[in-house]
N, C-alpha and C positions, 0 to 999 in steps of 0.2 A: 574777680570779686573777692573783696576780703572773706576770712572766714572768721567769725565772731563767737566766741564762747563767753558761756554762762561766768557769771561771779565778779569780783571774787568772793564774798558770798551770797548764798540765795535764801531769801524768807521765803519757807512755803506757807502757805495756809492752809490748811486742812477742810473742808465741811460738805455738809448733805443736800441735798435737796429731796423730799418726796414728795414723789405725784402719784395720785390712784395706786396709793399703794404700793410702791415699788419705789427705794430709796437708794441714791446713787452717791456714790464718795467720789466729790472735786478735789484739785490742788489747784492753786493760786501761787505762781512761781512769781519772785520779784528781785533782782540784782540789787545789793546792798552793799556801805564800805564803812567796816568795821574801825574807829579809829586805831585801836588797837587791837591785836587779833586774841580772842578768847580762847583761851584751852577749856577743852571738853567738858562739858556741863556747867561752866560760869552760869547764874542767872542771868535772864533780858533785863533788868534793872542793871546790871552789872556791866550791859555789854554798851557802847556809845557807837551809833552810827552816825557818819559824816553825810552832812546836807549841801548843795550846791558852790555853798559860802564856805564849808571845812569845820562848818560849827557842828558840834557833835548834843543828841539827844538820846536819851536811852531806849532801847528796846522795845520795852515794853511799852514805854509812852510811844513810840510811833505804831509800833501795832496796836493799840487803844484805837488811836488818831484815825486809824485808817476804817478796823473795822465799823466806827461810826460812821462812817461815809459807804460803806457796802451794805449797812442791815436795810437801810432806806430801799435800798433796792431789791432787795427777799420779802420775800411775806414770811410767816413764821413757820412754813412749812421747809425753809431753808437753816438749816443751823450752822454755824460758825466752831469746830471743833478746837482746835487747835494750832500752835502756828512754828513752826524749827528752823534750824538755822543752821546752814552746812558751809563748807567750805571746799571750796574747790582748787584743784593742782591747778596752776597756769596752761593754758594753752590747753586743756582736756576738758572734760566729762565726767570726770572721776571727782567724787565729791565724798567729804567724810563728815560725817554727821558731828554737830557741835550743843547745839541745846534743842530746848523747845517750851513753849510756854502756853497754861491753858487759858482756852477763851472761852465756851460755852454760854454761845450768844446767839439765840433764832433771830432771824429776819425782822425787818419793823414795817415792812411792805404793806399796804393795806389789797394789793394786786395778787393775781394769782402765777405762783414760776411760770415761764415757758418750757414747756417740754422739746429736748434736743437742742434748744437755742443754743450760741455765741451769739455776747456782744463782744468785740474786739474795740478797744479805743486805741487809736495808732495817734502817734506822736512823732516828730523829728526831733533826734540828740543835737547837741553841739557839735559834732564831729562828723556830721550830716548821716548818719544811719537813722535808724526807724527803732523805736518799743513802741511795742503791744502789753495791754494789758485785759484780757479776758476774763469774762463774767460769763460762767457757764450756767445756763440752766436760772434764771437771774428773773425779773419780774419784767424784764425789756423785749417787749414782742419781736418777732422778723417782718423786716420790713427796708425802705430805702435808706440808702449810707445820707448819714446827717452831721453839716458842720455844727460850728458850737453853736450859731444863731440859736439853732432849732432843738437843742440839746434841755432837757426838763431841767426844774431847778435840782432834782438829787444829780441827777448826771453831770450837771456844770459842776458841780462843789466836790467832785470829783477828780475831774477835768480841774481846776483852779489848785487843787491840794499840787495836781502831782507836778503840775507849773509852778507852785508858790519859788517864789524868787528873795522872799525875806527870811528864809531859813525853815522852810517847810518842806522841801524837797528829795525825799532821799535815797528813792529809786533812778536805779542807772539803766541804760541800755545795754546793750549787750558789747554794744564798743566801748563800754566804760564809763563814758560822757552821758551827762543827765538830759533828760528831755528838756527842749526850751520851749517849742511849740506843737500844739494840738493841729489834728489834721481833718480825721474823719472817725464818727462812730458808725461801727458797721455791725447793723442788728441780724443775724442771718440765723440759717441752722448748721450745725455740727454732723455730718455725716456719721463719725464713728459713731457722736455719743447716742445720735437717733438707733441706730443698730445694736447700740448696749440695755437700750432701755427697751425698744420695740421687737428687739430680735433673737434676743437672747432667752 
C-alpha cells in the first residue's frame, strides 16, 4: 500500500467545544496548494490556493467559505478560533509553520454538540485514494453511516462545497488528487476524545 503524506500544505483550524462545562481544543487539518509558496507570515489575503481547475482564490476567502458551512453545524457553545497554515517537507511529517489567520466565530447550530462524537465524511480522490474530513464534537448525533440521499441540508452543502467542480474545490487528499466523489457520512464516537473529556 502506498504510503501518503500530509501537504503540501495544511490549513488547520483551530476551535472549542464546551459541554457541562468542560471545554475542549479541536484542529480541523485540511491538505492545500499554494499557487505560489509563501514565506513566513505573508497574510491569507496574500496567499492564492489552487482549486480543482488551477484557478487560484485567497486564503482567507476560502477559509471565510468554509467556516460558513461548519457554524450551521455547532451551536454556539462551539467556537471557531482560528485557522494556520504550514508547510510540509515532501515525503515527511515535518512541517514548518507559515501564517495564521483569526476567525472568532461560535456556532449557528440551533442543536445541542455531541459529547465524544466523530463525524467523519469520506470521499474518493481522483487518483482512487480516500479524504476524510472530521467534525469533532459537532451538533451531528452517533448513529448509522448515511449516503448523501439521507444527508440534512447543512451536511450536503458541505458535501457539495468540497465536490464543487466550477472552481470551489480546494482541498486535496492526502495523494495529492482532489476529491471527485462523496461516499459515506459516518456519525460515531471518538474513543480517545470520550476518555479526554470523561476521563481525565
Amino acid at each position: 500500500m502506498t504510503l501518503n503524506f500530509p501537504g503540501p500544505y495544511e490549513l488547520r483550524i483551530n476551535y472549542t467545544t464546551a459541554i457541562s462545562g468542560v471545554t475542549l481544543t479541536h484542529q480541523q487539518r485540511l491538505n492545500v496548494r499554494p499557487g505560489t509558496p509563501p514565506s513566513s507570515g505573508t497574510d491569507f489575503s496574500l496567499i492564492s490556493v489552487l482549486d480543482n481547475e488551477d484557478d487560484g482564490l485567497a486564503l482567507d476567502t476560502v477559509v471565510d467559505e468554509w467556516i460558513a458551512l461548519l457554524r450551521p453545524l455547532y451551536s454556539a457553545s462551539g467556537n471557531f478560533i482560528d485557522a494556520e497554515l504550514w508547510e510540509y517537507s515532501p515525503g515527511t511529517t515535518l512541517a514548518a509553520f507559515r501564517s495564521a489567520y483569526p476567525i472568532a466565530l461560535a456556532g449557528s447550530a440551533g442543536g445541542s454538540l455531541q459529547a465524544s462524537a466523530q463525524a467523519m465524511y469520506m470521499f474518493r480522490t481522483q487518483e482512487g485514494g480516500t479524504m476524510r474530513i472530521n467534525l469533532m464534537e459537532s451538533t451531528t448525533g452517533v448513529g448509522s453511516s448515511k449516503a448523501y440521499a439521507s444527508l440534512t441540508a447543512n451536511e450536503v452543502a458541505l458535501v457539495d462545497k468540497v465536490l464543487d467542480t466550477t472552481g470551489g474545490n480546494f482541498f486535496l487528499g492526502r495523494d495529492t488528487s482532489y476529491p471527485y466523489s462523496f461516499t459515506r457520512l459516518h456519525p460515531g464516537n471518538n474513543e480517545a476524545l470520550f476518555k479526554k473529556r470523561f476521563r481525565s
